[in-house]
Z-matrix of the N, CA and C atoms (Angstrom, degrees):
N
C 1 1.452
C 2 1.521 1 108.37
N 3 1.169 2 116.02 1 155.74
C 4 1.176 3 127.78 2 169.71
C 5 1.538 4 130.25 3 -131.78
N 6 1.851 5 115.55 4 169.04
C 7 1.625 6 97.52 5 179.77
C 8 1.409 7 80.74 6 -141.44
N 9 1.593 8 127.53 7 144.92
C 10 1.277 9 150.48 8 179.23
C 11 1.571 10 105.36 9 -83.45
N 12 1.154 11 149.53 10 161.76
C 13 1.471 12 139.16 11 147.11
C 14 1.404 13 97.00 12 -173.80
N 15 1.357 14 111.48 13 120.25
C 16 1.457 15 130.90 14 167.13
C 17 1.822 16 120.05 15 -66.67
N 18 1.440 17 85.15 16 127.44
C 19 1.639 18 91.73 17 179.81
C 20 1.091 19 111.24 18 -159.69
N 21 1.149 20 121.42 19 172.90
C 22 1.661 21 140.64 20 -173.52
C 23 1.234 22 115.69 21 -104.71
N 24 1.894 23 114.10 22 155.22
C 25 1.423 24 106.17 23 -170.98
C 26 1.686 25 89.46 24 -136.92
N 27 1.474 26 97.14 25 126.30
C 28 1.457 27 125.16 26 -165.13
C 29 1.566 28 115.09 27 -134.56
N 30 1.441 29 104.37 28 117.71
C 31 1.321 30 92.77 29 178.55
C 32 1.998 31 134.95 30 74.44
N 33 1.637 32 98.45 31 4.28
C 34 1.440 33 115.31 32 -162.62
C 35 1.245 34 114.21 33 72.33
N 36 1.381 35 119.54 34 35.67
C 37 1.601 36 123.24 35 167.25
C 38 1.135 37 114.66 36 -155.51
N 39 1.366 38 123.09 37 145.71
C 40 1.385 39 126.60 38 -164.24
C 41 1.924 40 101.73 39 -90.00
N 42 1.161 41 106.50 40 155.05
C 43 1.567 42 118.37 41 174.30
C 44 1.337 43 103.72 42 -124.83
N 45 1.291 44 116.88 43 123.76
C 46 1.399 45 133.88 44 174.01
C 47 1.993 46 110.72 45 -80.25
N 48 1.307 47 102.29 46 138.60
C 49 1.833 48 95.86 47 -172.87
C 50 1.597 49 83.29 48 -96.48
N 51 1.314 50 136.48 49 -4.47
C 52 1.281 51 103.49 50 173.49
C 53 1.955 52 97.51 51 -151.32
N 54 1.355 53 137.60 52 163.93
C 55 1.012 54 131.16 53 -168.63
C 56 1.944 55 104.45 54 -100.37
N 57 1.170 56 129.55 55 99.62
C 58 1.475 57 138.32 56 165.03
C 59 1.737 58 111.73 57 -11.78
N 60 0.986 59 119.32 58 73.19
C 61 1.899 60 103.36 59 166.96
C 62 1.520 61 110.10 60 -58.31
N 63 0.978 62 152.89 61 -1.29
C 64 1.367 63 133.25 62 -170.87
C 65 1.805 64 101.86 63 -145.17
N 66 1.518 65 103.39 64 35.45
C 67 2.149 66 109.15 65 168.53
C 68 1.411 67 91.53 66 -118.69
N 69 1.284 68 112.70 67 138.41
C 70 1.800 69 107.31 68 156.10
C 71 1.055 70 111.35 69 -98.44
N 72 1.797 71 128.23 70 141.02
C 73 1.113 72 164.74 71 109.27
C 74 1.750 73 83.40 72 44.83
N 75 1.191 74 109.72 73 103.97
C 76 1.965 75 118.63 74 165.19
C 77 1.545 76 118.58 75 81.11
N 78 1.642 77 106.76 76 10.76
C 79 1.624 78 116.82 77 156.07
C 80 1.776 79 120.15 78 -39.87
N 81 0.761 80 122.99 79 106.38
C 82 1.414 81 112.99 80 -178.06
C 83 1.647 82 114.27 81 -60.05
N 84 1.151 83 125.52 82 131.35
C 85 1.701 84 135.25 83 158.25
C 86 0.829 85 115.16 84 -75.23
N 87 1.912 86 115.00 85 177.43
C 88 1.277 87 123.65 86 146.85
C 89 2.238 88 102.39 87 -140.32
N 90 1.183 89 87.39 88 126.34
C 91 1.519 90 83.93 89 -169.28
C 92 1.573 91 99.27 90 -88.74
N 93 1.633 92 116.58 91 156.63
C 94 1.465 93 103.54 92 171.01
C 95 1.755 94 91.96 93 -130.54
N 96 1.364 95 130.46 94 142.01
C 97 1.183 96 128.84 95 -163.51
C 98 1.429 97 83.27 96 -107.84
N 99 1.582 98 111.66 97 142.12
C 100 1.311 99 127.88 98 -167.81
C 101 1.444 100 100.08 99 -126.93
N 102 1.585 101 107.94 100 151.79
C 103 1.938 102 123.16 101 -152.20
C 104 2.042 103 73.05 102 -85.52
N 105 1.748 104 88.11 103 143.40
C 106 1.589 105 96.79 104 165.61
C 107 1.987 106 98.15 105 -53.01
N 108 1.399 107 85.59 106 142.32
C 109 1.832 108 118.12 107 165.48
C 110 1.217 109 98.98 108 62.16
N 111 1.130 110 114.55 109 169.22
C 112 1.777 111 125.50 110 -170.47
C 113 1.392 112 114.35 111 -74.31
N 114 1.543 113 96.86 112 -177.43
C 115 1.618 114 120.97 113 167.06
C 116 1.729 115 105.98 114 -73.24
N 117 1.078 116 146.69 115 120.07
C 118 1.195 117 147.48 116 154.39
C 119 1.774 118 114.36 117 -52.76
N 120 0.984 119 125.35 118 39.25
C 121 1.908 120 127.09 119 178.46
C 122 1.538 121 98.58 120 -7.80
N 123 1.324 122 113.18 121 -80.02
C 124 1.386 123 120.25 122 -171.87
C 125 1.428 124 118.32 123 -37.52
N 126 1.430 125 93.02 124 -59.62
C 127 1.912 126 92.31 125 178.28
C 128 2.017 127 105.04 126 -51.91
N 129 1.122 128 98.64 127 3.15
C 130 1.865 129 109.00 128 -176.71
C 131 1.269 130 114.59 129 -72.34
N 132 1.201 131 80.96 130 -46.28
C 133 1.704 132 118.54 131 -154.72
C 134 1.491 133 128.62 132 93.68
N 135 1.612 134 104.54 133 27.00
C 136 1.510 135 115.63 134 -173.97
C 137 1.568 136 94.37 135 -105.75
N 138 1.439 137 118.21 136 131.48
C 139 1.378 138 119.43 137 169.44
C 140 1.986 139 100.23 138 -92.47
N 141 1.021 140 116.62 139 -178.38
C 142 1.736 141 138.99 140 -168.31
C 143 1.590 142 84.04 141 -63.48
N 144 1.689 143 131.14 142 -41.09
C 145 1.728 144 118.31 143 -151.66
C 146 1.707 145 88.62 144 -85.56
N 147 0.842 146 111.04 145 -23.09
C 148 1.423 147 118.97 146 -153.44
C 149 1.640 148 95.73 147 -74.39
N 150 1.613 149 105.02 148 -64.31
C 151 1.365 150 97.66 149 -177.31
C 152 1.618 151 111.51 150 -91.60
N 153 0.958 152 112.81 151 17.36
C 154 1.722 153 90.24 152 153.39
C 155 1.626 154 112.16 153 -111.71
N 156 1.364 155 112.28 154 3.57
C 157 1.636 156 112.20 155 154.85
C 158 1.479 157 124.25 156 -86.57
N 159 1.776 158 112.87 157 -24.34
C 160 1.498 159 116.67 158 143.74
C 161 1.431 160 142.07 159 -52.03
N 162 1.480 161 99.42 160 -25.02
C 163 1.873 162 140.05 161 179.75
C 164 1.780 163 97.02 162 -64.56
N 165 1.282 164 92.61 163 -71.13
C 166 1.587 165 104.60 164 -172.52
C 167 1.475 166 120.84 165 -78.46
N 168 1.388 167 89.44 166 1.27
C 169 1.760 168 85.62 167 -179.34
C 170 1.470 169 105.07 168 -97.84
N 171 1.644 170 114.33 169 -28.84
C 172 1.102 171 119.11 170 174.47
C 173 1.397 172 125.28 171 -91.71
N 174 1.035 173 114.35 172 11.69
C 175 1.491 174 120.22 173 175.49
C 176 1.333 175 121.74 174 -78.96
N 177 1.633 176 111.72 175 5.24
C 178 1.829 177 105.31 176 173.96
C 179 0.570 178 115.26 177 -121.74
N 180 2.351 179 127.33 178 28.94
C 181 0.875 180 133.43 179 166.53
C 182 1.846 181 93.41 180 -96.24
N 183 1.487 182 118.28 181 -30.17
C 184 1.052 183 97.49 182 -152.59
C 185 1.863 184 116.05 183 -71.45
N 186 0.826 185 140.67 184 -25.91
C 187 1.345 186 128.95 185 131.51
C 188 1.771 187 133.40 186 18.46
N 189 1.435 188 75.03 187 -84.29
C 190 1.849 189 92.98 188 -170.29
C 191 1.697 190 87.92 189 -67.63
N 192 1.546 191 122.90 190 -68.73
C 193 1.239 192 115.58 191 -136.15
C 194 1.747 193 99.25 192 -80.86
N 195 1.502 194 129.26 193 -12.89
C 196 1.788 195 112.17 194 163.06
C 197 1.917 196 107.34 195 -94.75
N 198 1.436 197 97.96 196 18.00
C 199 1.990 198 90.62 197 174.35
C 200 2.435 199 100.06 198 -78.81
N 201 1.273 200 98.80 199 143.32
C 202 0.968 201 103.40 200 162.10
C 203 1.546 202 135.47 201 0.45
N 204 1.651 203 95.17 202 -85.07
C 205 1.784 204 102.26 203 178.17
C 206 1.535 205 114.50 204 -49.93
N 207 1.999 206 115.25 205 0.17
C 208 1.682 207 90.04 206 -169.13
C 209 1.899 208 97.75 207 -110.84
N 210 1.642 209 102.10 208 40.00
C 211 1.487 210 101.17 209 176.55
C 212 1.437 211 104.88 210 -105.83
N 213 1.432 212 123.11 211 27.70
C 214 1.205 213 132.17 212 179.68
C 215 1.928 214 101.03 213 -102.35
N 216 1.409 215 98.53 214 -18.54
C 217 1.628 216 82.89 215 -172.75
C 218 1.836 217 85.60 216 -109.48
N 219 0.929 218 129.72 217 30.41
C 220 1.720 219 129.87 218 156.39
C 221 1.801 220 107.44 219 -68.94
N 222 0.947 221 100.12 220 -49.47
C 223 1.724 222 105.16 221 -171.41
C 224 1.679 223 105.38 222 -107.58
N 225 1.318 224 116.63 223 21.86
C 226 1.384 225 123.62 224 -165.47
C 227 1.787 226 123.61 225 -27.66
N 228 1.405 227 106.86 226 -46.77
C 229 1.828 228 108.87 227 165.91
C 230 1.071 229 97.71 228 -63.53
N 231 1.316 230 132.74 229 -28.46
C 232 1.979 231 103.11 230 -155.58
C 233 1.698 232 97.71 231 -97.05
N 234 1.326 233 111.72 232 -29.62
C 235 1.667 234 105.69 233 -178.91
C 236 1.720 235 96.75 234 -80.91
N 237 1.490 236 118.40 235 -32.69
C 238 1.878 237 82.43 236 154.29
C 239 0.995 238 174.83 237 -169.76
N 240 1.777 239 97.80 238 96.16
C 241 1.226 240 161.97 239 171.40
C 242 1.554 241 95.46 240 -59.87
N 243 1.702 242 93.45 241 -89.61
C 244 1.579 243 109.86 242 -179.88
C 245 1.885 244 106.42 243 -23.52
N 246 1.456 245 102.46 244 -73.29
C 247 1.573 246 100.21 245 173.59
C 248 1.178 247 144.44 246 -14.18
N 249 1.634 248 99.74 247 -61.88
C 250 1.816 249 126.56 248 179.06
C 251 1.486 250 91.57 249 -79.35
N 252 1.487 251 146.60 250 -25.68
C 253 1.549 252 119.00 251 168.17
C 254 1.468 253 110.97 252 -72.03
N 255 0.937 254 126.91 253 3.28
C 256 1.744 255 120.40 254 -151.04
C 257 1.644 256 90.22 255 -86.75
């Protein structure tokens, strides 16, 4: 499972806009730093129905692909690398 929360990175540390009730104290993250201002959808050609039927369609991946075992395909050549020496 996971919890999303937007924040800022100041100073070499991240600032949370709101404090997590349900992470304990030394959960590991992964932050992704996002380009100033949004995705433009429209300039896409995705209207609001479109992507929140893309939203919900993809939401029963999100599960599997932020659980644990899928931080092996983060560094994907180098874990396998490791492999083919074994």
């Amino acid at each position: 499972m996971s919890t999303t929360i937007e924040g800022v990175y100041h100073n070499g540390k991240i600032e949370l806009s709101e404090t997590p009730s349900d992470v304990c104290e030394g959960t590991r993250v992964i932050v992704t730093f996002l380009l100033s201002g949004s995705i433009d959808l429209r300039e896409r050609g995705i209207d609001e129905a479109q992507a929140a039927n893309l939203r919900a369609r993809l939401a029963s991946f999100a599960e599997d692909w932020e659980s644990p075992e899928m931080s092996v395909y983060d560094n994907y050549d180098e874990e396998k690398a490791k492999l083919q020496t074994r």
